[in-house]
N, C-alpha and C positions, 0 to 999 in steps of 0.2 A: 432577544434570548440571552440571559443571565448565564456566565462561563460559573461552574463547581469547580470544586477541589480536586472532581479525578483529572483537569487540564495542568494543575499545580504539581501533580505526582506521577511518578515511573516506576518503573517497574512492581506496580501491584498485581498485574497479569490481568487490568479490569480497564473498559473500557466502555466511554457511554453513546447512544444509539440515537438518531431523533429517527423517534418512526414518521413516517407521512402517509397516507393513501392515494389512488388512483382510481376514481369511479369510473370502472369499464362495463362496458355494454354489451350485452349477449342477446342479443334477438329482444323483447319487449321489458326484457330485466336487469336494471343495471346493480353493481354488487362492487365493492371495495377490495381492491389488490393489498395487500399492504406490506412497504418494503423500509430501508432502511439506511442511513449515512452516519459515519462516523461523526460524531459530537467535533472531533478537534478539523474537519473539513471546512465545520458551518461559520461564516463572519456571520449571522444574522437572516431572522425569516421577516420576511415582509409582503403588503397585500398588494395584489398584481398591480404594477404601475401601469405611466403610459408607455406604448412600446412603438419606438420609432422603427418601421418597416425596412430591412434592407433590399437596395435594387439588384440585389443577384445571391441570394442564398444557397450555400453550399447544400442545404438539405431540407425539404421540407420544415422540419422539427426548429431549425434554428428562425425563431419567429422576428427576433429584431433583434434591438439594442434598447438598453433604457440608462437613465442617467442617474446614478446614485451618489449622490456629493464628490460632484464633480468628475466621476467616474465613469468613463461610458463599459457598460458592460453588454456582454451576449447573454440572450435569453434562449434555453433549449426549451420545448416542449414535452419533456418526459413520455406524458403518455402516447405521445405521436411515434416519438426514436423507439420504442417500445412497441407500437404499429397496436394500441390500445383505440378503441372507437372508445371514445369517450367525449359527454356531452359537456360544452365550455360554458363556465362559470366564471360572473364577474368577482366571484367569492374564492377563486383560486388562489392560492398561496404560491409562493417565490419563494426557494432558498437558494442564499445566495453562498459561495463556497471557494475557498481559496484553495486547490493544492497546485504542488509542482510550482508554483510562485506564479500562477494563475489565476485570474478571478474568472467563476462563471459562476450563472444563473440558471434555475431549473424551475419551471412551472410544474405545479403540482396541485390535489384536488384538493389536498388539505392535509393539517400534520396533527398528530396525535396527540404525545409526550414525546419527553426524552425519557430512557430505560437504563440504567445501570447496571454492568451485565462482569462477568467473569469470558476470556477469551475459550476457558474448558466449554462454556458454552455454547459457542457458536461451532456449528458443522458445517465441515467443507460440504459444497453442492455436492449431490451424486453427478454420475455422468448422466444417465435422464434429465436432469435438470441442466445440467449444463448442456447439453444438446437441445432442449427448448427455448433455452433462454441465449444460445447461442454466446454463449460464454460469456454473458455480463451478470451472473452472478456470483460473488465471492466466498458468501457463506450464507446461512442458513439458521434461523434460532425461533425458536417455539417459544410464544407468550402469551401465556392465559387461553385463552380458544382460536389463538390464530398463528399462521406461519409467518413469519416478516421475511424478508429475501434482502441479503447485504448487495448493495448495486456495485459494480466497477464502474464507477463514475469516471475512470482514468480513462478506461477504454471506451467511452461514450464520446470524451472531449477528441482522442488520440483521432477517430471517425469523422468525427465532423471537421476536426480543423489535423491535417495529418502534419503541420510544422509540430504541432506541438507532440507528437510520437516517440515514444523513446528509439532513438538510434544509436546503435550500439557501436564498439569499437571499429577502426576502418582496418580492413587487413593490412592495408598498405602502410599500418601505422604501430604493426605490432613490430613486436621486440624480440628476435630468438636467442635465444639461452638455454649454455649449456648445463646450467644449476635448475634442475626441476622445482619448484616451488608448490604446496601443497594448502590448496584453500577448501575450509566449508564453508558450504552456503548454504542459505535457508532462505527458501521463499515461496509460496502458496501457490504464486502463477506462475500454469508450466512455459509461459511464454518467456517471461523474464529470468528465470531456471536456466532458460535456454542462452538467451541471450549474454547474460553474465557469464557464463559457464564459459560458454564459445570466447568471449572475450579475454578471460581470463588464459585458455589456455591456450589463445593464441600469443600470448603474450609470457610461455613458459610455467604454466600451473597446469598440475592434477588437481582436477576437480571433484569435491567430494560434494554430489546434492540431494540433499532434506528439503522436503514440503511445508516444514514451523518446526518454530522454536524447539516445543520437546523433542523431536527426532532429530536437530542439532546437537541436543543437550544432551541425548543419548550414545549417537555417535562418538560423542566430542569423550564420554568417560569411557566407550568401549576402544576407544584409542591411548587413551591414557591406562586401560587398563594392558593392551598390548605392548604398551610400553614398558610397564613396571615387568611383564613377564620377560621381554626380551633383552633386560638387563640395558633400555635407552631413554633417553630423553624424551619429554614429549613434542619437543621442536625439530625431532629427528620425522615426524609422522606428520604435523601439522602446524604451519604457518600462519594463518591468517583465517579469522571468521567472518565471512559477508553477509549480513543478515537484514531483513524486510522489518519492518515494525509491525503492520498490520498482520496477523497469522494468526486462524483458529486455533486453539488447544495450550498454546505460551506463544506470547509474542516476544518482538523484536527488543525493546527491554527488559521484560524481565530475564531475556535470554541473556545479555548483557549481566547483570547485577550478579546472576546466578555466577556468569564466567568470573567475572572482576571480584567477587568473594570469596572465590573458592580458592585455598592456598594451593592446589593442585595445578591451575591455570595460571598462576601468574606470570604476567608479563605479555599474554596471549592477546595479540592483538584483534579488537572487535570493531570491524565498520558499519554504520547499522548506514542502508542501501533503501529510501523511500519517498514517496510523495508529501511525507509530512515533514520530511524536512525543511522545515522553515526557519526567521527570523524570530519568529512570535514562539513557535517551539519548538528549538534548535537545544533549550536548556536542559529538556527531559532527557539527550542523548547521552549532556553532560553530567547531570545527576547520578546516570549508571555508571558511569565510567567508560563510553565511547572513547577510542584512539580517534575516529574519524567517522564524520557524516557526510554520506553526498544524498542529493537530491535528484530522482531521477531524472529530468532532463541533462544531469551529468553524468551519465551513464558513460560515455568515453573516457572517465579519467578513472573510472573504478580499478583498472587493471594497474598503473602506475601508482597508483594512491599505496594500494593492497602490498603491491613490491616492496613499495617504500618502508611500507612498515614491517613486512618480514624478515626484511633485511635489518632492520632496530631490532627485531626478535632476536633473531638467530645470530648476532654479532658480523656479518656480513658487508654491513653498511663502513665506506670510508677505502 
């Protein structure tokens, strides 16, 4: 699979999709599921290898191991973690997928295209669906004659292997303080919403939390517009923005670009808080103007990180 130009670029608020399918089975009729992965997740698709068996798997779905230069990797089963009766094919496809500074693999019935899409495009699941899908759907986009469903691939891996889970601050580790500190955050999952939030304010923040990007970007001027009425700063209201990449409606850069150009914000510190943080694309963060990147299996240092920098806001620090 051929990397484009949207892996070169930030904050365009676009981002690209490989679809794949799931031939699932319903009594004498089998029919195609069709769902979705972020383009900057995928190292590469490839056709089912051999799969070395492991002697005690954590879950049905996880089928083995297979060896890809020199790499031993885990194979899920998709349509199995899914609980899809679907009939196996030696014609199955394998995408292979780094986040969180993880490699894993996912059997699949086969992949489409990749789609070039606007994040105004994708819709959050409803609750019906997230209650079917038992919360491993992230969003939702209509193409041509079909629905595609975006997977939480995080929370697939988080399941099978629970080291890899995000764990959040230790109470034993926070920091009380009498200087309240004031962060927004944005983020799609209300688990990580949580997660953050509680860290944060155990560690001395008001927590201010948005669902994406735009209702970051709206909060962030209705505070600045508070501001200008009450004759104060905007560092008197808000310190620090913790923000997701991945988010229906504006994401995690363009939300950044929008901050970091606006003469109204400057100096407003942005950490953009994600699975795609990586080495390979750690630059896009920088392109916006990120103060700071963590990767969510760093999720404990997000609370000191975020101080750090408010305190560089608000003259504090020293």
């Amino acid at each position: 699979m051929s990397q484009s130009n949207i892996l070169l670029e930030a904050g365009t608020n676009e981002l690209e999709i490989v679809e794949f399918y799931i031939d699932e089975r319903a009594g004498d009729r089998v029919y195609q599921g069709f769902y979705g992965v972020n383009v900057a997740k995928v190292l590469e698709i490839i056709r089912l290898p051999q799969v070395t068996h492991l002697p005690a798997a954590v879950h049905p779905s996880v089928r083995g191991t297979f060896n890809l230069r020199n790499k031993v990797i885990p194979l899920v089963d998709l349509a199995m973690w899914l609980g899809k009766d679907t009939p196996a094919s030696q014609n199955d496809k394998v995408i292979v997928t780094e986040f969180n500074n993880v490699v894993n693999a996912f059997r699949v019935s086969g992949v489409t295209r990749i789609h070039r899409l606007s994040w105004t495009a994708i819709e959050p699941p409803s609750k019906h669906v997230s209650h079917y899908s038992e919360d491993s759907v992230t969003g939702v986009v209509r193409i041509e004659d079909r629905v595609v469903f975006l997977l939480d691939m995080e929370r697939i891996v988080g399941e099978l292997n629970p080291s890899l889970s995000l764990k959040a601050l230790d109470a034993t580790q926070a920091v009380a303080s009498d200087f309240r500190y004031r962060a927004l955050i944005a983020d799609d999952s209300g688990t990580i919403r949580r997660m953050i939030g509680s860290s944060l304010e155990q560690s001395g923040f008001d927590v201010i939390r948005t669902i994406n990007g735009q209702m970051a970007w709206d909060r962030l001027e209705e505070l600045h517009g508070a501001a200008q009425t009450e004759g104060r700063r905007l560092s008197d209201l808000v310190h620090v923005i913790v923000s997701d990449i991945e988010m229906p409606g504006m994401d995690g850069h363009s939300l950044t670009k929008r901050i970091k150009t606006d003469p109204r914000f400057q100096g407003l510190p942005v950490i953009l808080f994600s699975s795609l943080i990586t080495d390979k694309l750690r630059h896009k963060g920088d392109a916006v103007g990120a103060d700071d990147q963590i990767s969510k299996p760093e999720m404990a240092t997000v609370a000191a990180r975020a101080k750090a920098l408010a305190d560089r806001y608000i003259g504090r620090a020293g």
